[in-house]
C-alpha positions as CSV (number, residue, x, y, z in Angstrom):
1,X,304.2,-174.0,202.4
2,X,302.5,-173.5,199.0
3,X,298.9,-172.8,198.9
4,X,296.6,-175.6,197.7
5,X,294.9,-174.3,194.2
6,X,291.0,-174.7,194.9
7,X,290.5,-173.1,191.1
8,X,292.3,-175.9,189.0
9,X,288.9,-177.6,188.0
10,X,287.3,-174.4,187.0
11,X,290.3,-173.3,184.7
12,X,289.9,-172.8,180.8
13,X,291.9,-174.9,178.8
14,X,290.6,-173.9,175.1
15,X,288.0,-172.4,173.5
16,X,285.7,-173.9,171.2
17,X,282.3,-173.2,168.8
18,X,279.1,-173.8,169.4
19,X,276.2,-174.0,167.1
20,X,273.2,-173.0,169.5
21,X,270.9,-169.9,169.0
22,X,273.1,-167.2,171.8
23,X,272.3,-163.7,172.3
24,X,273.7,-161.3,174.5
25,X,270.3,-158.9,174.3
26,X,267.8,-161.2,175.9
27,X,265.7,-158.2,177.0
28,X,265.3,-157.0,174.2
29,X,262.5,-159.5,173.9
30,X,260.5,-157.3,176.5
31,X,260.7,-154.3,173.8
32,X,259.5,-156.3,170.8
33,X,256.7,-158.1,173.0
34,X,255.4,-154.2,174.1
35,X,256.0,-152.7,170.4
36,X,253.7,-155.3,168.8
37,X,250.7,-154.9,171.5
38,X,251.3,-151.3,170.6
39,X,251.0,-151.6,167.2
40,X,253.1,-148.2,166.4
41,X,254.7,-150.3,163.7
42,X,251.2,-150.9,161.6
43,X,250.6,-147.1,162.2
44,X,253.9,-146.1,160.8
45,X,253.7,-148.9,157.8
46,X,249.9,-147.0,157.2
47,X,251.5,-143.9,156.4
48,X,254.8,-144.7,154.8
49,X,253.2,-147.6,152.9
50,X,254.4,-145.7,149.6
51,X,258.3,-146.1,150.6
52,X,258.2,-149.6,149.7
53,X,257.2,-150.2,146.1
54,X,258.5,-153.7,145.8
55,X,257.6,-157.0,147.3
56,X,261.5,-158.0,147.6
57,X,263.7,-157.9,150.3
58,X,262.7,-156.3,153.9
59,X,259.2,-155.7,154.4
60,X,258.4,-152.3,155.5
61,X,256.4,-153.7,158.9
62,X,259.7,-155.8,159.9
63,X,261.6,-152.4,158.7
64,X,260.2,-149.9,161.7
65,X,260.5,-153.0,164.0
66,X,264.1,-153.5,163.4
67,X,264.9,-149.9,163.3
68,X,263.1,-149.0,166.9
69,X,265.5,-152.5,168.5
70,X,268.1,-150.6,166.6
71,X,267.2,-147.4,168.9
72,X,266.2,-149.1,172.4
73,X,269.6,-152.0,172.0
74,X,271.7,-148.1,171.4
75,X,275.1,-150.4,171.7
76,X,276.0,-148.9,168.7
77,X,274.0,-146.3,166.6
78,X,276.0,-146.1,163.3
79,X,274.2,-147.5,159.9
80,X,276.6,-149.9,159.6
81,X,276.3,-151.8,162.3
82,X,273.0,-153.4,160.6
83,X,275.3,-155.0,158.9
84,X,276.8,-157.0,162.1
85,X,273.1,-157.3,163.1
86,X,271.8,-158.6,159.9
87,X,274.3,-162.1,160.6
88,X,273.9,-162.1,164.4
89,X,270.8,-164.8,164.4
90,X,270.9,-164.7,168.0
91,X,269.9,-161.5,168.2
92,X,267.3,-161.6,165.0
93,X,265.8,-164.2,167.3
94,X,265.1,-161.9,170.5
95,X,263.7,-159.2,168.0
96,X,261.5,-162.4,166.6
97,X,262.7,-161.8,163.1
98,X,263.6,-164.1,160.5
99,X,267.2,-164.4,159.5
100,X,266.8,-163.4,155.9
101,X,263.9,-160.9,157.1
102,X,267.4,-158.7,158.9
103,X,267.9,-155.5,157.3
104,X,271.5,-154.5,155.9
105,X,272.4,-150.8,156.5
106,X,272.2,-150.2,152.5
107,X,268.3,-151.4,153.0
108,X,267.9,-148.6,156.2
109,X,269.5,-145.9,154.1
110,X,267.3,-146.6,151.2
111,X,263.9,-146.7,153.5
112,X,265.4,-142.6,155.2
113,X,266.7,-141.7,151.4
114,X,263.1,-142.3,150.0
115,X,261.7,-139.9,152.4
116,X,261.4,-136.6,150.9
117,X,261.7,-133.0,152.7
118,X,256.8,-133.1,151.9
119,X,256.4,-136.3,153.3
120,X,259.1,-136.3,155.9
121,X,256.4,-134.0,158.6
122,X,254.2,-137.3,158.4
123,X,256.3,-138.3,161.6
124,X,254.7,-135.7,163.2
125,X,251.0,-137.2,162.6
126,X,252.0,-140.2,164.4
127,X,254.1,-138.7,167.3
128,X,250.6,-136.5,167.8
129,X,249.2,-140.3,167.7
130,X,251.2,-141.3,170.3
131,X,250.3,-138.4,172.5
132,X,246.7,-138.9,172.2
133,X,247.1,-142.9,173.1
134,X,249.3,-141.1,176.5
135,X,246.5,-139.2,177.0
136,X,243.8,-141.5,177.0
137,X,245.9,-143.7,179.3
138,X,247.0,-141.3,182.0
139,X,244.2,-139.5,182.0
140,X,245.8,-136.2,183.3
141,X,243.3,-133.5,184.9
142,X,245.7,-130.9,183.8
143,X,248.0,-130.7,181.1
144,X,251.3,-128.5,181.6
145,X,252.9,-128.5,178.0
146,X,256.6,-126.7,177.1
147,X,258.3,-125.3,174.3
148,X,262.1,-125.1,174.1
149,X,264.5,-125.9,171.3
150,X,267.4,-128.7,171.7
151,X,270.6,-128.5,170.0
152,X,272.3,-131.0,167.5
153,X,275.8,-130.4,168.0
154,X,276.8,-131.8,164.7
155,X,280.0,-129.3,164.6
156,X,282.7,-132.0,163.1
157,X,279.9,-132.9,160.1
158,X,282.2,-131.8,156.6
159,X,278.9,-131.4,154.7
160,X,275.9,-131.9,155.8
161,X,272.5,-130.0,154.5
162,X,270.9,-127.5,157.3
163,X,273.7,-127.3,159.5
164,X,274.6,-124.2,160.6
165,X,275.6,-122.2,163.8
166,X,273.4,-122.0,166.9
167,X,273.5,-120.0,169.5
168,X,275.6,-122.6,171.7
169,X,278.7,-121.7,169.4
170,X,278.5,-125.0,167.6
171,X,276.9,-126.4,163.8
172,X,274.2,-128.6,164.0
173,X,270.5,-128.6,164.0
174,X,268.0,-126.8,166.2
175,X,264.4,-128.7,166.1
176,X,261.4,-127.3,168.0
177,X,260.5,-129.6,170.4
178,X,257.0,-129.9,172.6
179,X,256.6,-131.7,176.0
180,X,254.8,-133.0,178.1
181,X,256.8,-134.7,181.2
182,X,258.5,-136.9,180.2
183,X,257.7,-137.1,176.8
184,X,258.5,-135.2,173.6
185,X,254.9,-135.1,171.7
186,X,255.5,-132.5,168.7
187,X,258.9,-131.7,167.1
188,X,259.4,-129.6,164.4
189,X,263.2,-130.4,163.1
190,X,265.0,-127.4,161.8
191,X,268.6,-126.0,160.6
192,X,270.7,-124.6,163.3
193,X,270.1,-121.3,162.6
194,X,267.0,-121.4,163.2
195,X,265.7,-119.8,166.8
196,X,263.4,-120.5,169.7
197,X,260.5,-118.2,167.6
198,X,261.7,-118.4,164.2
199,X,258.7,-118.2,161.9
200,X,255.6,-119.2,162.4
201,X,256.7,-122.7,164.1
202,X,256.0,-122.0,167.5
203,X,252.4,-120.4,167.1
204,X,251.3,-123.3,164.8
205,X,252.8,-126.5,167.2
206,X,250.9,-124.4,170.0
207,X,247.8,-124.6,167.7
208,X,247.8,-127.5,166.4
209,X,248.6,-129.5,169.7
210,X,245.9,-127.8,171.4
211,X,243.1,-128.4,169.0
212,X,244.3,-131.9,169.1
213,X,243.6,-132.1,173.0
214,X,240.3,-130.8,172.5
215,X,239.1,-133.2,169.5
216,X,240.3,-136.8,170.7
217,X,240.6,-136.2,174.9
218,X,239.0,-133.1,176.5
219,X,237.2,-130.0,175.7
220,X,237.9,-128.8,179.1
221,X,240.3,-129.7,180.8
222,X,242.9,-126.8,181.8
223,X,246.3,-126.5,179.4
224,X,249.3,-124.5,180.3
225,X,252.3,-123.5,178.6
226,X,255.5,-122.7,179.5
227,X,258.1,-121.4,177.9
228,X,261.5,-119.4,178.4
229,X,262.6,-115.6,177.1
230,X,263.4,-117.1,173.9
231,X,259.4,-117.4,173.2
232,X,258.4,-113.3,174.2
233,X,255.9,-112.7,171.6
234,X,252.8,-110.6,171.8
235,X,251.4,-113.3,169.2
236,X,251.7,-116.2,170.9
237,X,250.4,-114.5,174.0
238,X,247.3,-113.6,172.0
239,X,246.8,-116.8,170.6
240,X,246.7,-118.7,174.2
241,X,243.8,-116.1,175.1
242,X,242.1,-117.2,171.8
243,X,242.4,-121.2,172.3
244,X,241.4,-120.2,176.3
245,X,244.8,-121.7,177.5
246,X,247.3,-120.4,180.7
247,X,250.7,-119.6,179.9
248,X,253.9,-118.8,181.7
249,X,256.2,-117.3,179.5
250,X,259.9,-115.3,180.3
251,X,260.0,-111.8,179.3
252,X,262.7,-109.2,178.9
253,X,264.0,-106.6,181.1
254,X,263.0,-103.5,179.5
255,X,264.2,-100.2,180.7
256,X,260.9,-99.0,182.1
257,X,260.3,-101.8,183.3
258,X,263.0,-101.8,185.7
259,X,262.5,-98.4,186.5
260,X,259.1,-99.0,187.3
261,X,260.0,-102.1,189.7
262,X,262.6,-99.4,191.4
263,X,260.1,-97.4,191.9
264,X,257.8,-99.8,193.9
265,X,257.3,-99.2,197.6
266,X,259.1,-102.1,199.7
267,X,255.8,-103.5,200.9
268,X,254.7,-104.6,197.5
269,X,257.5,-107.2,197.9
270,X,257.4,-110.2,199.4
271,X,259.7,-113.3,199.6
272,X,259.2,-116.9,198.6
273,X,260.7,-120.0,199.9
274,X,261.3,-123.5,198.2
275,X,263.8,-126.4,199.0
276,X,266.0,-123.8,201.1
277,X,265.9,-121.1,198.1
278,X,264.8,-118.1,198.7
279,X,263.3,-115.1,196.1
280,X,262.4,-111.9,196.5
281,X,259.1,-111.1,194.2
282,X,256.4,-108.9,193.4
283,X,253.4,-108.8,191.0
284,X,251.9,-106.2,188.3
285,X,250.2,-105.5,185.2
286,X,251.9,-104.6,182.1
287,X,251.5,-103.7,178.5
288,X,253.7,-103.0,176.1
289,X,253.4,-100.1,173.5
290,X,252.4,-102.6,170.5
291,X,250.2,-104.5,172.8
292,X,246.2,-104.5,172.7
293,X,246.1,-105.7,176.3
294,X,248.2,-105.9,179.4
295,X,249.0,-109.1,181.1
296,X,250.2,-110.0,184.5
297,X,253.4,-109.9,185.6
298,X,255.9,-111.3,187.9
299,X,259.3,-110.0,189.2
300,X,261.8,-112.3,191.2
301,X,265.3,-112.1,192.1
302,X,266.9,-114.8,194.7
303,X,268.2,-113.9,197.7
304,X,269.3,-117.5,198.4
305,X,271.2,-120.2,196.7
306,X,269.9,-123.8,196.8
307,X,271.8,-124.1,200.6
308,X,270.1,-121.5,202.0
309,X,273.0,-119.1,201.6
310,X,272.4,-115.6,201.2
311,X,273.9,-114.5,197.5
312,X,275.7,-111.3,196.9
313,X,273.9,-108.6,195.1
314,X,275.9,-108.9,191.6
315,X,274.8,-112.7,192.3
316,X,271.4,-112.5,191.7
317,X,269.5,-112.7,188.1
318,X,266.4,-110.7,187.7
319,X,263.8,-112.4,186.0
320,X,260.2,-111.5,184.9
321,X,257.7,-113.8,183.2
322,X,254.0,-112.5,182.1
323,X,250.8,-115.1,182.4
324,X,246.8,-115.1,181.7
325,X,246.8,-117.4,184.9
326,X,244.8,-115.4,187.4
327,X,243.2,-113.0,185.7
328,X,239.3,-112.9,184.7
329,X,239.4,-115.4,182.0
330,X,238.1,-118.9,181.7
331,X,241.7,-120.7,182.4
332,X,241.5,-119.5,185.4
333,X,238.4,-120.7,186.4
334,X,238.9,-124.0,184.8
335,X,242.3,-124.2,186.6
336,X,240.2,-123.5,190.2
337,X,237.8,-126.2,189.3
338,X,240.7,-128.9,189.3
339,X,240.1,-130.0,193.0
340,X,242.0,-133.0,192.9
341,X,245.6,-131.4,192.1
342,X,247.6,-129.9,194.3
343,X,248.5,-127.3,191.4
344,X,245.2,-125.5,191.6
345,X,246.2,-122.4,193.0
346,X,246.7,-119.4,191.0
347,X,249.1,-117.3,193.8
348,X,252.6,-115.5,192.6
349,X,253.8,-118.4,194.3
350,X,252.5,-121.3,192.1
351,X,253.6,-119.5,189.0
352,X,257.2,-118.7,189.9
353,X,256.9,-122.9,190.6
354,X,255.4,-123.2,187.2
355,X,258.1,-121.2,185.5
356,X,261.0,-123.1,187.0
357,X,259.9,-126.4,186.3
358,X,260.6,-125.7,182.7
359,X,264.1,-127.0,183.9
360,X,262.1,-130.7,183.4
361,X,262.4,-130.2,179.6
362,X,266.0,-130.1,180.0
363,X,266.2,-133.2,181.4
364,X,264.2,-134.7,178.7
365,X,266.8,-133.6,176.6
366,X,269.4,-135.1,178.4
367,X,267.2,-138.5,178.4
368,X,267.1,-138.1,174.4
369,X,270.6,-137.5,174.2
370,X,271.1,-140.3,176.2
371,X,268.8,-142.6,174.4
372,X,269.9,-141.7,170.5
373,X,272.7,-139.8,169.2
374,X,273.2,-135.8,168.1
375,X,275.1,-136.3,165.4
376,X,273.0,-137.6,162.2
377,X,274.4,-139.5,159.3
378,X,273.0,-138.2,156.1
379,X,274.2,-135.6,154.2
380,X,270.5,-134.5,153.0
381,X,268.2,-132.6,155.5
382,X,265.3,-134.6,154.8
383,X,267.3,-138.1,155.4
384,X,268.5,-136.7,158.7
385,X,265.3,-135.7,159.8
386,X,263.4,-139.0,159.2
387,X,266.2,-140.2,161.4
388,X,265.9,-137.5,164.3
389,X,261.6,-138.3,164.1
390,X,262.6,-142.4,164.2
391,X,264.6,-141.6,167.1
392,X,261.9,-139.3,169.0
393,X,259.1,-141.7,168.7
394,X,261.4,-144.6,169.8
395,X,262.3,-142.2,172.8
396,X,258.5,-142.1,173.8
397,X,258.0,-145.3,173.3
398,X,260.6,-146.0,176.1
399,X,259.2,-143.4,178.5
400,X,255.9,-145.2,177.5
401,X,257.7,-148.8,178.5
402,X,258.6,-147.4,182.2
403,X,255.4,-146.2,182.9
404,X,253.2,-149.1,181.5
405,X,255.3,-151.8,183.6
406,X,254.6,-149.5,186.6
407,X,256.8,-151.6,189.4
408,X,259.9,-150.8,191.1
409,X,261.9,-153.5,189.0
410,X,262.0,-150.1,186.4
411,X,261.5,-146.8,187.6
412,X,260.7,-143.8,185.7
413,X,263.7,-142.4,186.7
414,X,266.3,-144.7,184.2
415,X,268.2,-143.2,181.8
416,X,268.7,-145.5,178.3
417,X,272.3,-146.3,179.4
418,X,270.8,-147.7,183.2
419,X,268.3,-149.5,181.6
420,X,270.0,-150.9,179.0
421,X,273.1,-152.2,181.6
422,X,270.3,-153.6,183.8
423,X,267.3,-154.8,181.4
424,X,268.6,-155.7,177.7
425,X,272.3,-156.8,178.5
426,X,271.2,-160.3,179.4
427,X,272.8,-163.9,177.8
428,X,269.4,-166.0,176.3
429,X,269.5,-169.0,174.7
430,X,266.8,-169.2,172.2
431,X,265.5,-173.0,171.6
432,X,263.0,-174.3,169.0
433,X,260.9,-177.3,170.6
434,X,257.4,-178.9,170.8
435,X,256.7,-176.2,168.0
436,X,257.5,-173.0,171.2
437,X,260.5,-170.8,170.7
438,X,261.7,-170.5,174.6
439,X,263.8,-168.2,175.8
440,X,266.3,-169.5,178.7
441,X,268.7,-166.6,180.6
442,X,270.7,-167.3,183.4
443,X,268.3,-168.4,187.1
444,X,269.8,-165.4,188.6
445,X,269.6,-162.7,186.0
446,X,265.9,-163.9,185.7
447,X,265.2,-163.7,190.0
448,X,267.0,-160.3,190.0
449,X,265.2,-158.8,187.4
450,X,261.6,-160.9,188.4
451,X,261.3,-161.6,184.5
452,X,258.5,-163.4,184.5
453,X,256.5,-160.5,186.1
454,X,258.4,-157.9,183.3
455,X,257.2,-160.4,180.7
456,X,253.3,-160.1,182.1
457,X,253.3,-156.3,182.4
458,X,255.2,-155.9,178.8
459,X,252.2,-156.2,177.1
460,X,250.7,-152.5,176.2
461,X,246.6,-153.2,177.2
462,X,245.4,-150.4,175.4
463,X,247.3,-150.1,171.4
464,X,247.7,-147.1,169.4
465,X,244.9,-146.0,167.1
């Protein structure tokens, strides 16, 4: 007996047109609603009011709107697809942009063109912005910054200006980037030859980021840095003691130096235990021969992987990192005064903890990667890093959009692809009535996602100055 079809009433029969506003990125409406009550795109149009020197086509404010969708949407990051964009009215809708306000790609390459290798560092004034406004909203009691480079493997690129082998075997850039958390708040953007100390870079982001904390949040509250081997400089260890800040910083495994750990009686070592993982450490003074003072210093070497499994001796890395934390200086005592951390303590302990959780700014470099794209598209250095600083301040301005909504509909967690599959990949039908543009998605997208309660919480309560 044949099987009755229940289906026949729901089947297809031909496809047809339809002239209604559609859009397949109805959250995207969430993004625009938080990047107005921000106002980054008046900061950016205050600076870079001298690209636009017309009054025809795109104006610049719709410009950096349309640009930072282009970044958080991420379906497709090539100029070109400005072009599909430009004609998709559906989508100029949820970004609340006129039609003929759209922005072809030939518009976006003029706007990163016109940006010259001077005026191209004035990203940096308003990324420093930005971290200012994060710090005024968090209010953090202590402020653990890093310093690590990120490669731009742009390898395939036939010709492209600053691209040059790093030290990951590929071509591409190498910027300087700064963190804190989750966020990236200083970048300097730089060729790929270019290493982790390379000029004066790393002392003058330190310097500059510091006397920024100090002017516009907090003349005393406590500031670490951390930072790997590729940062070992007696300068920058001597400039930390000057601005009266911690740091935890990798060093290198000098002869003597091993020797002189050899030579240490076995009850000067002790072992330390996190998450199953076991070390082996011990603590000293050092100075090297072109130093003017010696610092403290910390030797570990696991004895344990991450299961609690004893490693093999050829198995285990020696490492040694020097720090100001604990000695007879002001950070120390500022860092003692913070009662209301639980990172207060100044044991070996708490700054092996400290060292490793430079691992973070990894993962924030994964969560860029993830968010924009490592290969540019201009063949001119300055074009390409208008483009990289466009994409770093619409970066934080996502990690900004997870914290600010603050429920569990988001977490902090969400990397750009997660979000984007769960929050911005929505059908809306955009209607014009009673002189209200509505938005309509589907009753179930809008229950599972509690839109309404998104659409409270996207507005920003405090905007960037």
């Amino acid at each position: 007996m044949a099987e009755k079809n229940n289906d026949v009433k729901h089947k297809i029969d031909r496809i047809e047109t339809t002239s209604d506003c559609l859009s397949s990125r109805a959250g995207l409406s969430l993004v625009v609603r938080y990047i107005k009550s921000t106002r980054i795109c008046h900061i950016l149009l205050k600076i870079f009011a001298f690209v636009k020197k017309t009054a025809k086509g795109t104006g610049l404010l719709s410009l950096f709107q349309q640009i930072i969708c282009f970044f958080f949407d991420g379906s497709n990051l090539r100029l070109t697809h400005f072009d599909k964009l430009k004609n998709d009215e559906g989508y100029a809708a949820s970004i609340e942009t006129a039609k003929k306000q759209m922005a072809s790609s030939h518009a976006i390459k003029r706007f990163f063109r016109a940006i010259s290798k001077v005026r191209v560092w004035l990203f940096r004034k308003v990324l420093k912005q930005l971290f200012v406004w994060r710090l005024v909203i968090e209010k953090p009691k202590l402020i653990k910054i890093g310093i690590d480079t990120m490669v731009m493997d742009n390898d395939d690129a036939l010709k492209k200006e600053g691209v040059e082998p790093t030290y990951k075997k590929v071509k591409g850039f190498q910027p300087l980037q700064m963190y804190w958390g989750r966020y990236i708040i200083d970048a300097i953007f730089r060729n790929g030859k270019a290493h982790s100390n390379h000029g004066n870079h790393t002392v003058r982001i330190v310097k500059e980021i510091v006397e920024l904390i100090r002017k516009h949040y907090s003349k005393d509250v406590p500031i670490l840095l951390m930072a790997d081997t590729g940062f070992f400089d007696k300068k920058l260890f001597a400039l930390c003691d000057r601005l009266q800040i911690g740091f935890v910083i990798g060093g290198k495994m000098y002869a003597d130096v091993k020797e002189s750990i050899a030579n240490r009686p076995d009850e000067e070592f002790f072992t330390y235990t996190r998450n199953k993982k076991t070390w082996l450490f011990c603590e000293f003074m050092d100075k090297r021969k072109s130093w003017d003072s010696s610092w403290r210093t910390i030797y570990t070497k696991p004895i344990s992987d991450d299961e609690g499994q004893i490693l093999l001796e050829f198995a285990r890395p020696e490492t040694i990192m020097y720090t100001n934390i604990g000695m007879d200086n002001s950070i120390t005592k500022s860092i003692l005064a913070v009662k209301e951390t639980k990172e207060t303590t100044i044991s070996p302990q708490a700054i092996i903890t400290l060292y490793h959780q430079r691992g973070r700014d990894e993962l924030v470099n994964r969560g860029l990667k993830d968010f924009g794209a490592e290969q540019l598209p201009f063949k001119r250095f300055s074009s390409n890093a208008a483009f990289y600083y466009m994409m770093i301040i619409s970066f934080f301005l996502f990690e900004s959009f997870k914290y600010d909504i603050d429920c569990e509909i988001i977490p902090l967690q969400w990397y750009a692809t997660t979000f984007r599959r769960r929050c911005l990949d929505i059908a809306g039908k955009i209607v014009r009535t009673g002189r209200q543009v509505i938005m309509k998605i589907a009753h179930s997208a809008y229950q599972f996602l509690r839109f309404d309660v998104l659409w409270e919480k996207s507005i920003c309560t405090i905007s960037i100055q």
